[in-house]
Each structure stands twice: as C-alpha cells, then as structure tokens.
N, C-alpha and C positions, 0 to 999 in steps of 0.2 A: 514167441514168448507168451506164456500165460497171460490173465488178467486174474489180479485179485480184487477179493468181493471182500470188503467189510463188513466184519463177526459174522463168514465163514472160514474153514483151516485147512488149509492148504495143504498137503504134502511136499516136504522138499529130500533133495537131496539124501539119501542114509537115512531116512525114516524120520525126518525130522522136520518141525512146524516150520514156516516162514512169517507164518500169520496167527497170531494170539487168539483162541476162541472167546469173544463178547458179547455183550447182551446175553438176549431171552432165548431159548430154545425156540419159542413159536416162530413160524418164518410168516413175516408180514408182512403189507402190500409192498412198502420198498423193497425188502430184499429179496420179495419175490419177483418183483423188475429189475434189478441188477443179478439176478439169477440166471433170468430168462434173457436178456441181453448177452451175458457174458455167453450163456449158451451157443446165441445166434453169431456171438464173434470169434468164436475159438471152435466150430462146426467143421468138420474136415470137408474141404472142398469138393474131394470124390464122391464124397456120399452125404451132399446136404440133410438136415432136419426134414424131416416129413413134414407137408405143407397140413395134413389132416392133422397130426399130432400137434403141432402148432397150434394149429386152430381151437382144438380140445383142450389144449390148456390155456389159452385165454377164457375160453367159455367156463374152465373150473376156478380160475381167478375170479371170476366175475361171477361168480355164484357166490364161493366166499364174501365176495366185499360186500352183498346183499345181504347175505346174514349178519354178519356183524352191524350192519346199517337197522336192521329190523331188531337187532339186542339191544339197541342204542334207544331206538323207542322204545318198548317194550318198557326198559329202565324209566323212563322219563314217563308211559303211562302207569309203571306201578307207583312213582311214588306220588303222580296224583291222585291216584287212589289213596294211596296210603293217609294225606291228609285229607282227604273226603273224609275217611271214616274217622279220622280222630276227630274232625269238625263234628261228625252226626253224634259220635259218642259222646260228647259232650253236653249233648242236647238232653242227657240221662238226667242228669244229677238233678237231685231234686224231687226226682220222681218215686215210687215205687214199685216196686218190681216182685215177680214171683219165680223162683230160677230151682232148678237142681241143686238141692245140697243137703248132704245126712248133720248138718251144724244145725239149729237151735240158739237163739241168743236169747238169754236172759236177763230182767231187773230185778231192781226189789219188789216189779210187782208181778213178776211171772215172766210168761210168753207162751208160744202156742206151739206145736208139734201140729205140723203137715208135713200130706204124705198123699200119694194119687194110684189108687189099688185099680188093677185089674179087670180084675170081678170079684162082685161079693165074698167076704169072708164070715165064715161062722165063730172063730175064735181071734186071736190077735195079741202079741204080744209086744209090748214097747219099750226098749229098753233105753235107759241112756246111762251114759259114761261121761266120768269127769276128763281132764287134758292129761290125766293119768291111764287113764283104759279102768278105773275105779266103777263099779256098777252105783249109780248114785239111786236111780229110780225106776220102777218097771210096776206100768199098767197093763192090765188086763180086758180088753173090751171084747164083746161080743158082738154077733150080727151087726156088722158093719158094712154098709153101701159102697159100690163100686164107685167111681169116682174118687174127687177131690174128698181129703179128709183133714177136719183140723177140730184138735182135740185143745183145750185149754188146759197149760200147766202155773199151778202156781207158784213153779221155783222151790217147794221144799222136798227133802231127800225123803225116802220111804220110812226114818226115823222123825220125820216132821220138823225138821232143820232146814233153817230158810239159806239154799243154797248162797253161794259170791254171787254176784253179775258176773255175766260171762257169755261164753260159746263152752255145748256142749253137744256132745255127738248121741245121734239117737239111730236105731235097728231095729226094725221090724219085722218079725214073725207072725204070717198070719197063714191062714187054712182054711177050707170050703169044708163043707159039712159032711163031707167023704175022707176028709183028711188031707186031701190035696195041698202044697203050698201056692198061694195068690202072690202075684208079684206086685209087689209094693215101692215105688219112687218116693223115697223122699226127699220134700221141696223145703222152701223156708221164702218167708216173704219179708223183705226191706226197704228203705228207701236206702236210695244212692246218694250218698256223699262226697262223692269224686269220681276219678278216671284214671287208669296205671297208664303206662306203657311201656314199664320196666322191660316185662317181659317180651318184647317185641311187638305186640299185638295190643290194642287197647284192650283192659280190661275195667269193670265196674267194680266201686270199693261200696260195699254191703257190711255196717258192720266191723269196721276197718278191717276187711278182709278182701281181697280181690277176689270175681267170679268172672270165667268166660262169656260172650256173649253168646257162644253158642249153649250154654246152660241157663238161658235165659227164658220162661214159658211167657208170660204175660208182663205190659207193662200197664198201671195203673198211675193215673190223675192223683196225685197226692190231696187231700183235703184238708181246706181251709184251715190256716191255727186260730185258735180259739182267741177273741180280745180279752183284756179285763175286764171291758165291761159291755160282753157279753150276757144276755142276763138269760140265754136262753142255754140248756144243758142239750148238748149232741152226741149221743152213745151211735156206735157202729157195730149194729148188731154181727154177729160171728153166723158163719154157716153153720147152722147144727144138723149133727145126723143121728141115727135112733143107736149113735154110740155111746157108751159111756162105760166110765174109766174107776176103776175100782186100783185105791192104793196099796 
C-alpha cells in the first residue's frame, strides 16, 4: 500500500486523484520530510535508495533551511536600518539645506536662482517658467565663474509685474567663449520643515515639496531668528560673483 503525503496528489486508479491538491506550491521543510520519509518507506527492497543520494539530499535540505534562516535576518537587519535612518532624518528639520533642483521659490520679496557651472561661461542664459511651462523671466549674464552661482531675483516678470509666491522652474543656457555649452546644475537652498515617507524612502519637505536625500549637496546651521528686541540689524551677505543680470 502507498503512503499518502498531505498537499501532495496522488494518482489513483483510471487517472484519477485520491488526494486533493493544498497549500503552496513551495515544498517546505515539513513536507520535504514527509517526502523524504515516504521515499525511504515505499523504496523497493531490491534496489534500496542510494546511501550517496541520501546523503546529498540532506546536505541540499540543509542548505536551504540556512537560506531562509539568513532571509529571516537580513529582514530583521533591514528594518533596523530602516528606522535608523528615519530617526537621523529627522535630525533635518530645521535645518537648511542646499540640494539639486531646477524649482526656485518665491515671496513677495524675491528669491535667488542658483545653479553650480562647470567651467566658466562667457554668456548665459536664464530662463524661468511659470506651473504653466509660461516663459515669465529670462536674464542675460555674462563672464560668469565656475562654481557655485546665485544670482538675486526680485519676483517680477520681464513686464515688471510682481510675480504670486510660489515655485518656479528655471534653465540655463550657458557657453564658453568658443561657443561651447558649460554644464550647469541647478540647486535651490531651503530649510526643512519636515520628513515624507510616503514614498517608501524618507524624504525632506523643502518648500512643501519633498526632495531625495540623495539630491542633497550641503547641510547648513540655520541662523538665529531675530528678537523684537533686538536692537542690532543682521544682513547675510549673498555670494557674489562678476555676474550680473540684465532684464
């Protein structure tokens, strides 16, 4: 007489099941013991199981059950990872930050266009757009230094119209004195006002915008807010370079 193995199927008689197929497709450590069992009891007496083949399939059982043992941590080390980093992310907010992004925000009293060139450019072109793809403003600078660049905008359209507050996307066109085009990154500096992690991954809210961490360049020390009765005025001078911006 056979032995049956539960949620395996059996053939019977006339091409027909005796035993209902259950569970999972995956064969797991039990029922790869009641496998190997049944094997060794329903083995034709003449011509026993090979003691090598035997052996080989313990030692591939037991490799398996080591992998799945090392998935099992692996799980348990990512998601301590996982709250590490939402702990350090937190450590953001508050802070300021200088990160990859062709956005620009604006108030009623401007904001600043940066952007991190190459090498030097002889011409340059700046263009921005409203949440429309609308052309609202484009300067013109000349000989502009490699490196870090931040040009001060005052928010109004090249009609002299004090743009909304907002975010607006800005492109830069620039060229070396041969014609060449200079590659130009444009950045945007904020402070952090929170933390996502909608999107699986912490991210930083810039802006009420989220940004990756990995488009992060620099963090900076937020400076002191001003008292009321403060009696001394603190300006934060801007980096300037022998750029300047014709409307």
């Amino acid at each position: 007489m056979g032995t049956q193995i539960s949620g395996l199927t059996t053939p019977g008689v006339g091409g027909t099941s005796s035993t209902a197929a259950t569970g999972s497709s995956a064969l797991g450590k039990d029922a790869f013991l009641r496998l190997l069992t049944a094997q060794l009891a329903n083995q034709d007496p003449t011509a026993p199981s090979d003691d090598q083949a035997f052996v080989a399939q313990l030692a591939q059982f037991s490799q398996v059950e080591q992998a799945e043992g090392m998935n099992s941590r692996l799980d348990s080390l990512l998601l301590a990872q996982s709250s590490n980093n939402q702990t350090a992310t937190a450590a953001f907010i508050g802070k300021d930050v200088v990160y990859n992004s062709n956005q620009v925000g604006i108030t009623d009293k401007g904001g600043t266009i940066m952007g991190n060139l190459a090498t030097s450019a002889s011409t340059m072109t700046v263009t921005i757009t409203d949440s429309s793809g609308k052309t609202v403003k484009t300067m013109n600078l000349k000989d502009v230094n490699a490196g870090a660049l931040k040009v001060p905008w005052d928010g109004k359209s090249d009609t002299g119209l004090q743009l909304p507050a907002g975010q607006y996307t800005v492109a830069f066109d620039a060229k070396d004195s041969s014609g060449n085009s200079v590659t130009v990154t444009a950045q945007g500096e904020a402070r952090v006002t929170g933390v996502t992690f909608a999107a699986g991954y912490p991210q930083l809210i810039v802006n009420n915008t989220p940004i990756k961490m990995s488009d992060v360049i620099s963090v900076l020390e937020a400076p002191p807010a001003l008292t009321a009765s403060s009696s001394t005025a603190v300006t934060t001078p801007l980096n300037t370079t022998s750029t300047t911006a014709t409307p």
